[in-house]
FIBA-825048 format. One record per residue: residue number from 1; residue in one letter; chain; x, y, z of N, C-alpha, C in turn. Coordinates in steps of 0.2 Angstrom, whole numbers, padded with zeros to 4 digits. Each point is the difference from the previous one (the first is absolute). Layout:
BEGIN
+-----+------+-----+-------+-------+-------+-------+-------+-------+-------+-------+-------+
! seq ! type ! mol !   n_X !   n_Y !   n_Z !  ca_X !  ca_Y !  ca_Z !   c_X !   c_Y !   c_Z !
+-----+------+-----+-------+-------+-------+-------+-------+-------+-------+-------+-------+
! NUM !    A !   A !     X !     Y !     Z !     X !     Y !     Z !     X !     Y !     Z !
...
+-----+------+-----+-------+-------+-------+-------+-------+-------+-------+-------+-------+
This chain:
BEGIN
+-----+------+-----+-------+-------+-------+-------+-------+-------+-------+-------+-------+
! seq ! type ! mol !   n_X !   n_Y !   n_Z !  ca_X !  ca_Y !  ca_Z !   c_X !   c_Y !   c_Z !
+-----+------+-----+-------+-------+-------+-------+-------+-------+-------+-------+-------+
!   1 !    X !   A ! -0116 ! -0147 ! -0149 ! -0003 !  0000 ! -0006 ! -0001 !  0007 ! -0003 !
!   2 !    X !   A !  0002 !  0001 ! -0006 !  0000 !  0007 ! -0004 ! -0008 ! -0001 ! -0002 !
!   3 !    X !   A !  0000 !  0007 ! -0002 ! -0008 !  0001 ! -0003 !  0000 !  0003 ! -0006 !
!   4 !    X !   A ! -0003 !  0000 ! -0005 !  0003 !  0002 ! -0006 ! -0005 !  0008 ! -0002 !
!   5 !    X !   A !  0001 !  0004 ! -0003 ! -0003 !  0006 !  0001 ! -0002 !  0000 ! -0009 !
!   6 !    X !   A ! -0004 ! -0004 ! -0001 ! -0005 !  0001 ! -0007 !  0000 !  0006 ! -0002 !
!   7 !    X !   A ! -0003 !  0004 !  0005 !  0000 !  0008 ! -0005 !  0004 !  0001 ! -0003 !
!   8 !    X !   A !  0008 !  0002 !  0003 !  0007 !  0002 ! -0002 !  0001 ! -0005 ! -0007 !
!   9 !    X !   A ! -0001 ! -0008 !  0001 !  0000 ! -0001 ! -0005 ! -0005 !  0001 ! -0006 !
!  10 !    X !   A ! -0005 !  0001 !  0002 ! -0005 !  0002 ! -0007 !  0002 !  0007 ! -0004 !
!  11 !    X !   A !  0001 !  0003 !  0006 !  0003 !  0009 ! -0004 !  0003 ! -0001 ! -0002 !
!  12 !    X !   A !  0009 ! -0005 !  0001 !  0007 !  0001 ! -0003 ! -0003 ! -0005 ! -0009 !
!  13 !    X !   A ! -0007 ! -0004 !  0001 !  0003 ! -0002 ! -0006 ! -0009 !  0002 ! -0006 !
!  14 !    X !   A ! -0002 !  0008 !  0002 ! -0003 !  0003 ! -0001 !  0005 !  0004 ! -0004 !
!  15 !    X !   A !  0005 !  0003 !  0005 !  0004 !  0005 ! -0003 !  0004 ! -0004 ! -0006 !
!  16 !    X !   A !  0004 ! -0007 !  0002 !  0001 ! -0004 ! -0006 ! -0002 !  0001 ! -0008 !
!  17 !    X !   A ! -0007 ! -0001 !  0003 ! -0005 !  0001 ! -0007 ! -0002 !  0008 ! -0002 !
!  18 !    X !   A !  0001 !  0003 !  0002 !  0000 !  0008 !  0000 !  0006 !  0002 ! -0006 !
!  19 !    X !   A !  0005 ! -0002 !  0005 !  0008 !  0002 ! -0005 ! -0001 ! -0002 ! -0006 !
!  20 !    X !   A ! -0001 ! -0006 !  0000 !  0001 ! -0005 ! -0006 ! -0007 !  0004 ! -0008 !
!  21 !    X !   A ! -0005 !  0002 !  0002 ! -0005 !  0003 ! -0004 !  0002 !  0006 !  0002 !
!  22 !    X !   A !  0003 !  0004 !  0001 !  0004 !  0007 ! -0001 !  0003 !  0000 ! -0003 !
!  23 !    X !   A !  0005 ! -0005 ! -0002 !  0007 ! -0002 ! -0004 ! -0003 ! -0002 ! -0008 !
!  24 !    X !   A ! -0007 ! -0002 !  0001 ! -0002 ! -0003 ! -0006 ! -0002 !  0005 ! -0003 !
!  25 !    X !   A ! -0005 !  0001 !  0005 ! -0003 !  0010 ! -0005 !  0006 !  0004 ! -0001 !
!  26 !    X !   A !  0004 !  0002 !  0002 !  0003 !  0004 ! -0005 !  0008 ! -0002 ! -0004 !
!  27 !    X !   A ! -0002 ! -0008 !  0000 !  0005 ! -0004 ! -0005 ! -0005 !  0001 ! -0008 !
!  28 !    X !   A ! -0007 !  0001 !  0001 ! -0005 !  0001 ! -0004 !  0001 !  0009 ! -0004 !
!  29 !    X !   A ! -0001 !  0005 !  0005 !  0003 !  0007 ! -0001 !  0004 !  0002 ! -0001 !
!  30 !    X !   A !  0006 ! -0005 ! -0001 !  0008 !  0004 ! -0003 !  0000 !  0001 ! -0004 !
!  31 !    X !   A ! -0004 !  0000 ! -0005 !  0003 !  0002 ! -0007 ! -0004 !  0006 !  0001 !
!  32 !    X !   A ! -0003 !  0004 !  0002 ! -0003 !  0008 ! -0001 !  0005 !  0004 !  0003 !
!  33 !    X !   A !  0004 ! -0003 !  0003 !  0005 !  0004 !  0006 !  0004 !  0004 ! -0005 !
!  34 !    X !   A !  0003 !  0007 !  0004 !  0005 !  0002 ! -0006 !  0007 ! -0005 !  0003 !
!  35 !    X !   A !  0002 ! -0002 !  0006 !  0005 ! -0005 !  0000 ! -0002 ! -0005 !  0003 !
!  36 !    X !   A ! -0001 ! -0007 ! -0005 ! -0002 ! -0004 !  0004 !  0006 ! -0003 !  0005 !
!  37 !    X !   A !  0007 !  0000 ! -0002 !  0004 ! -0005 !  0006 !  0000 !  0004 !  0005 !
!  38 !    X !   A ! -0003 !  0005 !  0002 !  0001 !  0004 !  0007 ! -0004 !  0000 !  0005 !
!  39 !    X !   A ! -0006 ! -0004 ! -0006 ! -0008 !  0000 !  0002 ! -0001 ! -0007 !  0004 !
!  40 !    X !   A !  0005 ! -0005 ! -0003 ! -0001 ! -0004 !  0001 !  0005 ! -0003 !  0006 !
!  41 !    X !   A !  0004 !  0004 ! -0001 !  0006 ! -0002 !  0008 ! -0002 !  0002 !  0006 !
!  42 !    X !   A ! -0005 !  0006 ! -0002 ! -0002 !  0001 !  0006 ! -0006 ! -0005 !  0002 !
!  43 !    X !   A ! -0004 ! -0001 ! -0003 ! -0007 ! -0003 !  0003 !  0004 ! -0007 !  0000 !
!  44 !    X !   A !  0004 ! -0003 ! -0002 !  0004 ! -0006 !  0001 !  0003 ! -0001 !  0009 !
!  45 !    X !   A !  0004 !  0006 !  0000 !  0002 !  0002 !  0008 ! -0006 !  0002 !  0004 !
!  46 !    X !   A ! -0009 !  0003 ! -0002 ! -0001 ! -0001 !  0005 ! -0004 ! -0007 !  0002 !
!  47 !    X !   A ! -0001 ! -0003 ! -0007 ! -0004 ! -0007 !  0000 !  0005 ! -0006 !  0006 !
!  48 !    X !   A !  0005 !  0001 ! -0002 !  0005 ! -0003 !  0004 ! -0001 !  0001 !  0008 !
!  49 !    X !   A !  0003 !  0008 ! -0001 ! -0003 !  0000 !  0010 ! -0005 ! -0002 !  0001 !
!  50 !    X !   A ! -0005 ! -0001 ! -0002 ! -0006 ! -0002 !  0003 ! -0003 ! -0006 ! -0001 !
!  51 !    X !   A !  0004 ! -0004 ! -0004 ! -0001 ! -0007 !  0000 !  0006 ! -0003 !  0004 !
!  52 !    X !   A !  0005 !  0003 !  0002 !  0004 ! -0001 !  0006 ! -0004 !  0003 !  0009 !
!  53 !    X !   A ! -0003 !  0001 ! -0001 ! -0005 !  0005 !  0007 ! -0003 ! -0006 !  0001 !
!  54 !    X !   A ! -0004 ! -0002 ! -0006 ! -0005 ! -0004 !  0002 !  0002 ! -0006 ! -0001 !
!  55 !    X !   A !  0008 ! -0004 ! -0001 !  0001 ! -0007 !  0002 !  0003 !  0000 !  0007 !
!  56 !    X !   A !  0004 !  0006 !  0001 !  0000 !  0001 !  0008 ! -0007 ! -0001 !  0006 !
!  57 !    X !   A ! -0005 !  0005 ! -0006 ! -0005 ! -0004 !  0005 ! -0003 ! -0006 !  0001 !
!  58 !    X !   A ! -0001 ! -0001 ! -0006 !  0000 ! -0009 !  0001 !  0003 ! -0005 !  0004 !
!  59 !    X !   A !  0006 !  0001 !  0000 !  0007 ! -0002 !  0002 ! -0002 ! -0002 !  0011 !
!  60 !    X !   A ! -0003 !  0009 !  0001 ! -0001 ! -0002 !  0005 ! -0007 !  0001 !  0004 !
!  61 !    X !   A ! -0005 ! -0001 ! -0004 ! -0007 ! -0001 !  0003 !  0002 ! -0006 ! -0001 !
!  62 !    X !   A !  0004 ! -0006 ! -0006 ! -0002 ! -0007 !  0003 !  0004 ! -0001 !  0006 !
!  63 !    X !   A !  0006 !  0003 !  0000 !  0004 ! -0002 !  0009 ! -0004 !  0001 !  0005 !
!  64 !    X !   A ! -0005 !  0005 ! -0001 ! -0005 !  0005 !  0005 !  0004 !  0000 !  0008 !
!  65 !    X !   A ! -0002 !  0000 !  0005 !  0002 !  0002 !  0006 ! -0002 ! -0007 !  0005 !
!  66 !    X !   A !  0004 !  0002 !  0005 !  0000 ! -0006 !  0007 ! -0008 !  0002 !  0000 !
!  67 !    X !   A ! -0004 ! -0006 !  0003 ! -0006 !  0001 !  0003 !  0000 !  0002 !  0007 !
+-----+------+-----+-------+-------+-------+-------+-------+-------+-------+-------+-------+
């Protein structure tokens, strides 16, 4: 029987929630930017890795490990 590891899942969909209101905030700030489309690829690329990080995590706190 596996055992599932809650914390890793709580983090991974902390960090979820993290990337997603990083992306909002400065989907709200691009217009004061001197170049909004560089501004926004980039915080796009990092919102991504980290909403990718955290479904990885998710992914494997609910498989958790052998008891």
């Amino acid at each position: 029987m596996r055992r599932k590891n809650m914390r890793v899942v709580a983090v991974g969909s902390v960090l979820i929630v993290l990337a997603i209101v990083f992306f909002l905030f400065f989907l709200a700030i691009r217009a004061k930017s001197n170049d909004p489309a560089a501004l926004m690829s980039t915080v796009g690329t990092v919102s991504g890795a980290l909403i990718g990080l955290g479904v990885a995590m998710v992914a494997f706190g609910w498989i958790g490990k052998e008891a």
